[in-house]
C-alpha positions in Angstrom: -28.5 13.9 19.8 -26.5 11.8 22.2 -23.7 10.1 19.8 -21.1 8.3 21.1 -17.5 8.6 19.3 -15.2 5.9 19.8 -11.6 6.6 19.2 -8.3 5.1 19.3 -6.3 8.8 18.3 -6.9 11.1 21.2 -5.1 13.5 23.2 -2.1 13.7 24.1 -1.6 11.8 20.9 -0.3 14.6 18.1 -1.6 13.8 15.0 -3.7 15.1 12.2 -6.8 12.5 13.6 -6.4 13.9 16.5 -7.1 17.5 15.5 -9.7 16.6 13.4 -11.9 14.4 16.2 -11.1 17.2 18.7 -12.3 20.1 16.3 -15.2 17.7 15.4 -16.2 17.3 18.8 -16.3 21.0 20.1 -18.4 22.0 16.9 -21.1 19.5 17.8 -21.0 20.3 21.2 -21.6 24.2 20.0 -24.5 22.6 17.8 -26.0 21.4 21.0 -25.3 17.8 20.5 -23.9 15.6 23.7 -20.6 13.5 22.4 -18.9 10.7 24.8 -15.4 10.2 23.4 -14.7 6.7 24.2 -10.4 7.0 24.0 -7.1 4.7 25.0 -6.8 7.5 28.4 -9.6 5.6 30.0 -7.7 2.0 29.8 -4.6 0.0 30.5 -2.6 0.8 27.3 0.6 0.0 25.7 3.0 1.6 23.3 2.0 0.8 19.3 4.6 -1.5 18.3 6.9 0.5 15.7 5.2 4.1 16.8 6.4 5.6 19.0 3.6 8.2 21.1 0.6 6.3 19.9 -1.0 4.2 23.2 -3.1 1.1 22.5 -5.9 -0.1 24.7 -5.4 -3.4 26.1 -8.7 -5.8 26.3 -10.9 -2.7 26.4 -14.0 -4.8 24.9 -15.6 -4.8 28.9 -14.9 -1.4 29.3 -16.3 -0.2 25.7 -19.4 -2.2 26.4 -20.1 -0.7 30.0 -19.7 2.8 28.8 -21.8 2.3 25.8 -24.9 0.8 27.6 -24.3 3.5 30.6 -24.0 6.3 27.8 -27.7 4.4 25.6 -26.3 6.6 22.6 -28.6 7.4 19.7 -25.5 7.2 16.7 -22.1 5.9 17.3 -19.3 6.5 15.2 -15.8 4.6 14.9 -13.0 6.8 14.1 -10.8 4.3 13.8 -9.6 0.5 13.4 -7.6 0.1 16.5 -8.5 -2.0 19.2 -11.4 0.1 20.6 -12.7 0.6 17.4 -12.7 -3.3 16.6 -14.2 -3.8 20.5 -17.4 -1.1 19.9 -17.7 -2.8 16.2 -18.0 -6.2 17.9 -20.5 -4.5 20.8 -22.7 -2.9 17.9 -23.0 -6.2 15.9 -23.9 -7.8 18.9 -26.4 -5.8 20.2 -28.2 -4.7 16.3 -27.0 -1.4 16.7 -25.9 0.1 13.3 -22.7 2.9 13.0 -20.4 4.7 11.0 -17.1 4.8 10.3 -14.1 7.0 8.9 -11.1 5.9 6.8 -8.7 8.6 8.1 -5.3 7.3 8.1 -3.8 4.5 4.9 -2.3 2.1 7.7 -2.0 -0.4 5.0 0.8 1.5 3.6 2.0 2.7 7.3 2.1 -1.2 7.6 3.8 -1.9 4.4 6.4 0.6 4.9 7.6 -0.1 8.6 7.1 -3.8 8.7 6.5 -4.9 5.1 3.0 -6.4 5.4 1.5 -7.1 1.6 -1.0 -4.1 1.0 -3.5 -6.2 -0.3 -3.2 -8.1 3.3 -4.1 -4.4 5.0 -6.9 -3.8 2.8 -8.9 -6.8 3.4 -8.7 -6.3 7.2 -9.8 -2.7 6.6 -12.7 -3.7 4.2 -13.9 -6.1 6.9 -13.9 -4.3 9.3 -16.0 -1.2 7.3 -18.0 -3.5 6.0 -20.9 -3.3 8.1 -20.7 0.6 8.6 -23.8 2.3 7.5 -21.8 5.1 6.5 -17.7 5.1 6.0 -16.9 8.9 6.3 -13.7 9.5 3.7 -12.0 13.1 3.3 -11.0 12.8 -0.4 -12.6 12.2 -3.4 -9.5 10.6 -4.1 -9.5 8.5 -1.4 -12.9 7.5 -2.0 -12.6 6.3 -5.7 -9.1 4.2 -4.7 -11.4 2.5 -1.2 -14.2 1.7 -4.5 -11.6 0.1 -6.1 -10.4 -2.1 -3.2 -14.0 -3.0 -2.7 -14.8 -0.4 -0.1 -18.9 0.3 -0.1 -21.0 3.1 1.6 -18.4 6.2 1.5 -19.2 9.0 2.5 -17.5 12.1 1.2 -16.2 14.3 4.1 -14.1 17.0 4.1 -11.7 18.6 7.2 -11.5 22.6 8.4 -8.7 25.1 9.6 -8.8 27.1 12.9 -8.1 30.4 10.8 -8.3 32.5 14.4 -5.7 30.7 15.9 -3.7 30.1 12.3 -3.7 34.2 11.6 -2.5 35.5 8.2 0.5 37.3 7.7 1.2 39.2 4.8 4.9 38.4 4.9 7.4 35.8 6.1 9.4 37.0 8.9 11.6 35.3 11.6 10.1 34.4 14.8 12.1 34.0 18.0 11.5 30.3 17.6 13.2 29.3 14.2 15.9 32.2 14.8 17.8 34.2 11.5 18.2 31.4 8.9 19.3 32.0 5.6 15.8 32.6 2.9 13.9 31.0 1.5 13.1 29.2 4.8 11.0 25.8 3.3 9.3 23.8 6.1 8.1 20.4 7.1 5.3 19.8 10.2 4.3 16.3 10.3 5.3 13.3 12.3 8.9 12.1 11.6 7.8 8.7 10.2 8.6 6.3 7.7 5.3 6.9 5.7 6.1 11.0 5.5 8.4 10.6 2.4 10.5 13.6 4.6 13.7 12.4 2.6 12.4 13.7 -0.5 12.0 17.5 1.0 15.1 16.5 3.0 17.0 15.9 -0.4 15.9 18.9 -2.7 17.9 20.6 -4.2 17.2 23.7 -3.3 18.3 27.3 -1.6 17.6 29.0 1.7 17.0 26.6 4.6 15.2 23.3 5.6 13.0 23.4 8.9 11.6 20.3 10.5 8.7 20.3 13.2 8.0 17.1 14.5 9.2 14.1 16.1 8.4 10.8 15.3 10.0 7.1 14.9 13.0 8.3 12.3 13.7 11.5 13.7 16.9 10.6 15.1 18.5 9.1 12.3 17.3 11.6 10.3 18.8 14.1 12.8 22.7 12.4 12.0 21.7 12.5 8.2 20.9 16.1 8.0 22.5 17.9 10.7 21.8 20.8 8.5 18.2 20.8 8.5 16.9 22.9 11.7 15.4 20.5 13.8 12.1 22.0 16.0 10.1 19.1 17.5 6.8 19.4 19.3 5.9 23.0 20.2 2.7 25.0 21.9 0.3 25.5 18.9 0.5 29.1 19.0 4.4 29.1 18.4 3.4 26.9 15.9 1.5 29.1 14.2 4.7 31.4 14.0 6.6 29.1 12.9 4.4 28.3 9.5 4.2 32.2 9.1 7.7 32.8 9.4 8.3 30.2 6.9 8.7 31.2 3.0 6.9 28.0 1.7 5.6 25.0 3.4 6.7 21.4 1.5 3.9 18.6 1.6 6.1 15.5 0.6 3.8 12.7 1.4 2.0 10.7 -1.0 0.1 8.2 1.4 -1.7 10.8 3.6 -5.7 11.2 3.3 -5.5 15.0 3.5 -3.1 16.7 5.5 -4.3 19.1 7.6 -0.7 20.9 8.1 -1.4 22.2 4.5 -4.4 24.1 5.4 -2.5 25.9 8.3 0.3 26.3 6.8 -1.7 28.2 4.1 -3.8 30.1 6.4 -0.8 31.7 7.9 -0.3 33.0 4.1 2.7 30.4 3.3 2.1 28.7 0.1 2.4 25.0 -0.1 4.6 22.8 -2.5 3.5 18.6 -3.1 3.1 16.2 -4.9 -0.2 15.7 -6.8 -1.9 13.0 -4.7 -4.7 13.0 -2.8 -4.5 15.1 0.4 -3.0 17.8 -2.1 -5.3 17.4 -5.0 -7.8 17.8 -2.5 -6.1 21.3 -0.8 -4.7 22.6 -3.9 -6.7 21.1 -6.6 -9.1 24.2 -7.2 -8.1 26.1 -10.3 -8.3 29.5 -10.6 -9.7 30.9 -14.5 -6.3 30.2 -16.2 -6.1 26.5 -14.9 -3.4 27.4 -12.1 -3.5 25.6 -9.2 -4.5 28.1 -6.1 -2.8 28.4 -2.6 0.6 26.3 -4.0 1.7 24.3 -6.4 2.1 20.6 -7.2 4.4 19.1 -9.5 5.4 14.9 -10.0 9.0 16.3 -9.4 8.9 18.2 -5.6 11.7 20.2 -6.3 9.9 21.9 -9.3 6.5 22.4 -6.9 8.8 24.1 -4.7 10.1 26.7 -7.2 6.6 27.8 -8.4 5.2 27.6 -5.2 7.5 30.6 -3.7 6.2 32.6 -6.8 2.3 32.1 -5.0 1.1 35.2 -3.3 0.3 35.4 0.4 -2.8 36.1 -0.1 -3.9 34.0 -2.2 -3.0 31.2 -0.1 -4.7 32.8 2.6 -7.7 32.6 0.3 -7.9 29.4 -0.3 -7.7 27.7 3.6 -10.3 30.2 4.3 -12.5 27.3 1.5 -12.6 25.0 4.5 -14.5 25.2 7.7 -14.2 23.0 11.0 -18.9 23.9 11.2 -19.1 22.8 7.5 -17.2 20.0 8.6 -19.0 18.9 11.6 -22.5 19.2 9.4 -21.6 17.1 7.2 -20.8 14.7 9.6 -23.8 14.9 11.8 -25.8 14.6 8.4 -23.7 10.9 7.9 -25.0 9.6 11.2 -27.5 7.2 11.6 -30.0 6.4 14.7 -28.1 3.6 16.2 -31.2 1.3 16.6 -33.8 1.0 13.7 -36.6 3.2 14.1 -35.3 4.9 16.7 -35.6 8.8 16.6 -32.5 11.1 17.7 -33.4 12.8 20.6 -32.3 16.6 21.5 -29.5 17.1 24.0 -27.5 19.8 25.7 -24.0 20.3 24.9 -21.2 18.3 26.9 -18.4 20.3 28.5 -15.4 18.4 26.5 -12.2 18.7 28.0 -9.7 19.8 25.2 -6.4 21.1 25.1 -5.3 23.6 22.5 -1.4 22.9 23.7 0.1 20.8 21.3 0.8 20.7 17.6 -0.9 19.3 14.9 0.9 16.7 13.0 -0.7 15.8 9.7 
């Protein structure tokens, strides 16, 4: 099947969208499907207002046109509401072809929180513009039910995977030449640095051992002043990623506005157990029980500092365990099972894979 992915999260964006699409893409690819990732890198772009390291397209509706009818796909998908997506949602409307969607990312609260737009005034622009999907692809159950509430139609319940090759277990937390000797337990943060994150409230616990902070992002540096404490990483090759969340004692999941949260799942699959709040990336992670009603892999808890402390008690293991639940292929499946021929009547027709270029390099930030 030729199906055409239009994005506006790509590489060398560093984002939890941006791990999923390019994990989505190679397993369809292994599947023998052919994928054109329509991205910013292929147009003039400009910095996101507010966001730092996220690059817009500017006036891409010519160029998303011409590389649709050159690429004659048989599904297309929009991954997301920027300005390609809005330019291939205008093409497909024009032209009778139906699509999906996803809803990865709450930019109405992104929105609310660095510029104070009304959340209600987000969510109508995001149910327009979803509106005609024949299929909006949603990772939480969550998520789903709160997008039915707002007046969301046709979700789709999706799910997201863990590379557990490249994220290897280890049975206990050591230091790595990266973090250095700190003082245990060592608790750490990957995600973007942004004002959505909630980072203050892992930044303020309460608690003992050291703080670690992977990321950068639009608050980083006044964050940095705040807590000159807190051992500051950045960005950083995956695979000293990977030591990093092994080397860690417990990994802390303070958002509440995230969809999933990817940076769990690794975290995890290293063996560090993971402490959050219970919303709906967590709830979604954490939220099966094991036979005495305990959460498995980490804990959550409405007061962080509390998740915390039972979290350290969870075994390596068993956190181990529970990433191993989700799959990158069961992913992908699902997702070629949400598409839809792009013109009625039309049959998908076989393909050979695409060579996709993709860089393992950089981290992920949920």
């Amino acid at each position: 099947m030729k199906i055409a992915l239009v994005t506006d999260a790509w590489q060398p964006q560093v984002n939890g969208v941006v791990t999923t699409l390019v994990e989505l893409v190679r397993e369809l690819a292994e599947a023998g499907h052919r994928v054109e990732v329509i991205e910013p890198g292929q147009f003039r772009t400009r910095p996101c207002p507010g966001y730092k390291g996220i690059d817009l397209a500017i006036a891409p509706q010519k160029g998303v046109a011409s590389k649709l009818d050159a690429f004659a796909p048989d599904a297309v998908h929009l991954a997301t509401e920027g300005p390609l997506g809005w330019a291939a949602r205008r093409y497909c409307l024009r032209n009778d072809l139906r699509f999906t969607t996803a809803f990865h990312t709450k930019f109405p609260e992104i929105l609310n929180a660095a510029v104070k737009v009304p959340l209600s005034w987000g969510y109508a622009l995001f149910r327009h513009f979803h509106k005609p999907s024949s299929g909006v692809m949603v990772p939480t159950q969550g998520v789903l039910r709160m997008l039915e509430r707002r007046g969301f139609r046709n979700l789709r319940p999706w799910t997201h995977g863990v590379d557990t090759s490249l994220f290897q277990f280890r049975p206990e937390a050591q230091a790595c030449a990266t973090t250095g000797l700190l003082a245990r337990p060592v608790s750490l943060f990957v995600g973007r640095v942004s004002y959505e994150k909630n980072i203050k409230a892992f930044l303020d616990m309460d608690f003992p051992g050291s703080k670690v902070v992977c990321g950068v992002g639009p608050v980083e540096a006044q964050l940095k002043q705040q807590y000159p404490h807190v051992r500051w990483l950045g960005l950083m090759a995956r695979p000293e990623l990977a030591n990093v969340y092994a080397a860690a004692d417990l990994f802390v999941f303070p958002s509440r506005a995230d969809t999933f949260g990817l940076v769990m799942l690794e975290a995890m699959a290293c063996g560090t157990p993971v402490a959050a709040y219970p919303v709906d990336g967590p709830l979604e992670v954490l939220g099966r029980r094991d036979d005495s009603g305990r959460t498995v892999g980490g804990a959550m808890h409405a007061d962080l500092q509390q998740a915390a402390f039972a979290a350290l008690a969870v075994p390596r293991p068993e956190a181990r365990a529970r990433a191993l639940d989700f799959s990158w292929r069961q992913a992908a499946e699902l997702f070629a099972g949400y598409l839809v021929p792009a013109r009625c009547g039309a049959r998908a027709a076989a393909a050979a894979p695409a060579v996709t270029k993709l860089s393992p390099e950089r981290s992920t930030l949920s």
